[in-house]
C-alpha positions in Angstrom: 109.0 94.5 94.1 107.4 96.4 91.0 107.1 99.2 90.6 104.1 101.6 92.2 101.2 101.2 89.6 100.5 104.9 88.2 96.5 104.0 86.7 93.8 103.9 89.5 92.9 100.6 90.6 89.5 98.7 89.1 86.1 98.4 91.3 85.3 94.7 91.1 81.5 93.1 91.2 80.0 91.3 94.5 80.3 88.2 92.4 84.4 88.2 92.6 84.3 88.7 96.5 81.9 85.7 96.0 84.3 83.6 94.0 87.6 84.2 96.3 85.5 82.6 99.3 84.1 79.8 96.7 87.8 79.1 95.6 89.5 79.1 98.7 86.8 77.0 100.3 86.8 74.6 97.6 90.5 74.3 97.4 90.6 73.5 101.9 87.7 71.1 100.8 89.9 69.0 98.1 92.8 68.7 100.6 91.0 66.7 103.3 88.9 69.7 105.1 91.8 70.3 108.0 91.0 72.5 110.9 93.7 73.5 112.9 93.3 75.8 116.4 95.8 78.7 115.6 98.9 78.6 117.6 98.6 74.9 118.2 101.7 72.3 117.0 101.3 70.9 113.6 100.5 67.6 112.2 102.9 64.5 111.7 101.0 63.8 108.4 102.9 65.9 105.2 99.8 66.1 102.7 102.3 68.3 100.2 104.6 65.3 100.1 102.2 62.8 98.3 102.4 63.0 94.6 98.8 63.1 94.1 99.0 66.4 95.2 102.0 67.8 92.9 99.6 69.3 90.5 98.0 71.1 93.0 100.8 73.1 94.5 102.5 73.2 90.9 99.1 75.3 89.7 99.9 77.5 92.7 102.9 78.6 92.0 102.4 79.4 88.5 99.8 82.3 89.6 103.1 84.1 90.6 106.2 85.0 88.0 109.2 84.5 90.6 108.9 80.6 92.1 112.5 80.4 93.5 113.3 77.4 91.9 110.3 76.0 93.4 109.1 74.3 90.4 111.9 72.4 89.0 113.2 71.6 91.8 109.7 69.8 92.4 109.7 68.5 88.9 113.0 66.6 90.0 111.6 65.1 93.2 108.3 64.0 91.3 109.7 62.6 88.8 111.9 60.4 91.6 108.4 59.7 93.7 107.0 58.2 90.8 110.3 55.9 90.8 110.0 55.0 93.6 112.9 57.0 94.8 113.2 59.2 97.3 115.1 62.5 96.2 117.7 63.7 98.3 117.3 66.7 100.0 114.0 68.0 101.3 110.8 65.9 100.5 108.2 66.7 97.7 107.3 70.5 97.9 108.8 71.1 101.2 110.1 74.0 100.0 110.3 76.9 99.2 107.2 77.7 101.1 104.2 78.2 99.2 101.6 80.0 101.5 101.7 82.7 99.3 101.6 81.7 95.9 98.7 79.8 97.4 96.7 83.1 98.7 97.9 84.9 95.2 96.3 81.6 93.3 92.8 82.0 95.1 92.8 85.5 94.1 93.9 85.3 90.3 91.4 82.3 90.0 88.5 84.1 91.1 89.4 87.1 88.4 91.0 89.9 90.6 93.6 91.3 88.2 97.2 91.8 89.1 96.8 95.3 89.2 94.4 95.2 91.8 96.5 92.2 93.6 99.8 91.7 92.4 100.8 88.1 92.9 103.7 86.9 94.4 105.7 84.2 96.3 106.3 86.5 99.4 103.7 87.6 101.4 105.1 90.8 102.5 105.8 92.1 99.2 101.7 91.5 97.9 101.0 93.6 101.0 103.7 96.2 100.0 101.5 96.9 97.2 98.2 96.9 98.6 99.5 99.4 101.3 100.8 101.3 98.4 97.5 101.1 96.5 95.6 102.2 100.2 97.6 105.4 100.7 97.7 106.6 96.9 94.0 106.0 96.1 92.0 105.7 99.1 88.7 106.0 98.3 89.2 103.2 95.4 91.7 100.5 96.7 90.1 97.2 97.1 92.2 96.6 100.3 92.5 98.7 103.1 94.5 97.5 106.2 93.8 97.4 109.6 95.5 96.9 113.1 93.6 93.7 114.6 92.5 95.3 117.6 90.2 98.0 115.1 88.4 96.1 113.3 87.4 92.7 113.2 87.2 90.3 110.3 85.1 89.5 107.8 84.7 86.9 105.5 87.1 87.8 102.1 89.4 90.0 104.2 93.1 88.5 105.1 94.4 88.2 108.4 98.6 88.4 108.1 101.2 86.8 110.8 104.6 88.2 111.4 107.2 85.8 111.3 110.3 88.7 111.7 112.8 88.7 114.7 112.1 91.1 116.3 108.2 91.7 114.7 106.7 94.9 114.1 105.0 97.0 116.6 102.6 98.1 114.2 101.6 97.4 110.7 102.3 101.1 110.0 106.0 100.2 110.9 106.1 98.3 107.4 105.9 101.0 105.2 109.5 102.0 106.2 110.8 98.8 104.6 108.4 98.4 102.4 110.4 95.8 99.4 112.5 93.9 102.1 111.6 90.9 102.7 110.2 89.9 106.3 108.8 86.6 106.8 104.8 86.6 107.1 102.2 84.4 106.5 98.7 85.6 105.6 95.2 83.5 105.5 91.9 84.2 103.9 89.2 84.7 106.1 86.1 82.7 105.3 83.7 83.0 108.3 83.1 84.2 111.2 81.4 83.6 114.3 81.1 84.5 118.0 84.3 83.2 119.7 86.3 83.0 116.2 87.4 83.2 113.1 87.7 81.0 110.4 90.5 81.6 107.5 92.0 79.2 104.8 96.1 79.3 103.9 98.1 77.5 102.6 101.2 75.5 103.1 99.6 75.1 107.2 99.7 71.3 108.2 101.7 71.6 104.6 98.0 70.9 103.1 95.4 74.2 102.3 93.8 74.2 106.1 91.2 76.4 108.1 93.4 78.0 110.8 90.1 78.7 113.6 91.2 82.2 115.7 90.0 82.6 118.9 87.9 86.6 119.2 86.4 88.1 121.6 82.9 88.7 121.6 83.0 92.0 119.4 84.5 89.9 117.3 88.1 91.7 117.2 90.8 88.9 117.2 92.5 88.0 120.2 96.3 88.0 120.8 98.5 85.7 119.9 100.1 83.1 122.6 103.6 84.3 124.2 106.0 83.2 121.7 104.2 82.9 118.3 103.6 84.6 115.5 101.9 88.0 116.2 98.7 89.1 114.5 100.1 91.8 112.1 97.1 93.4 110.5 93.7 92.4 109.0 93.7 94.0 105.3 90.5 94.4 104.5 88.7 93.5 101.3 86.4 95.8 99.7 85.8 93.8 96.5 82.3 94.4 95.6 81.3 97.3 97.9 83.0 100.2 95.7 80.9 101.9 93.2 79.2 101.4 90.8 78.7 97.8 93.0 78.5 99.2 96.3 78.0 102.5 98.5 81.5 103.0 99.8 81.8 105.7 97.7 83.4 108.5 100.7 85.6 105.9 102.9 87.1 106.6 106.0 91.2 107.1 105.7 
């Protein structure tokens, strides 16, 4: 995990909350458009796996700087696809997963910096620093998180899964192993409406897919089924509402 940035974070224009939606929407778009209800089984079909798609998820993980192997590993079972061999071992980008590198990709795309969102292949350790950057400069960090029953989504903001045995109680229970790794997974929300809430990810149906959460009717996200993945927190984005761009200028802690 790097190290704490020291600098103040940067205030970013509407036009880059704009561009995150735009990316992510237009990446879900070029994979086929798959919806999924959250918490239901996955699909047979393993999009990742056909090489058409190798230069997709290759540009994914080269938004982070640590791919665990992930893309020469890849390189190998490509080059065997195109063979007409099949690779032993796991199948064409099967792993690592790449759910983050994918959420890290939409970001770095639109233009956010990595100081403002430090890319990586683990989705706890992004968070890490955005929960650094919300408790050291609160009143400028672009993200600010939220336990799901406060607040309810919008569109830009991520809504993160734990994937830990035993999972947190509390996203405030992070911070005491903040740089450990914990399995997560973490979505980009892209709409909203009564009933639910959209959010694109990636590596779900191991394509880029909408996962649709059922809310209740203030909108706040509902719990997850017995046995999966709780709803962690929603971090909040604030790109393009900070000054100069916007009037959040005395935010609630």
């Amino acid at each position: 995990m790097p190290a704490p940035a020291e600098d103040p974070p940067l205030s970013y224009p509407p036009a880059a909350a704009e561009r995150v939606l735009r990316v992510a929407l237009a990446e879900w778009r070029d994979w086929g458009g798959l919806v999924r209800e959250a918490w239901s089984a996955g699909a047979a079909a393993a999009p990742e796996a056909d090489p058409a798609n190798f230069p997709r998820v290759v540009a994914y993980w080269r938004a982070v700087e640590q791919d665990h192997g992930a893309i020469p590993d890849n390189r190998r079972r490509y080059r065997a696809a195109l063979a007409g061999q099949r690779s032993p071992g796991p199948a064409l980008f099967a792993e690592p997963a790449w759910s983050a590198a994918f959420v890290s990709w939409v970001f770095r795309t639109a233009g956010v910096d990595g100081r403002e969102f430090p890319p990586s292949a683990t989705h706890a350790l992004y968070l890490d620093a955005l929960l650094a950057d919300a408790a050291r400069f609160p009143t400028l960090a672009p993200f600010r998180p939220h336990a799901p029953q406060d607040r309810p989504p919008s569109p830009g903001d991520l809504v993160c899964l734990d994937r830990g045995r035993p999972p947190l109680p509390h996203w405030t229970a992070r911070l005491a192993e903040a740089g450990t790794i914990r399995p997560m997974h973490c979505d980009i929300v892209v709409s909203t409406a009564p009933g639910w809430v959209d959010a694109v990810g990636g590596n779900v149906l191991d394509a880029v897919a909408i996962t649709r959460f059922p809310a209740g009717p203030d909108g706040r996200l509902l719990a997850a089924l017995p046995g999966r993945p709780p709803i962690l927190l929603v971090m909040e984005s604030r790109l393009g509402r900070l000054p100069p761009w916007g009037d959040e200028g005395e935010m609630r802690r």
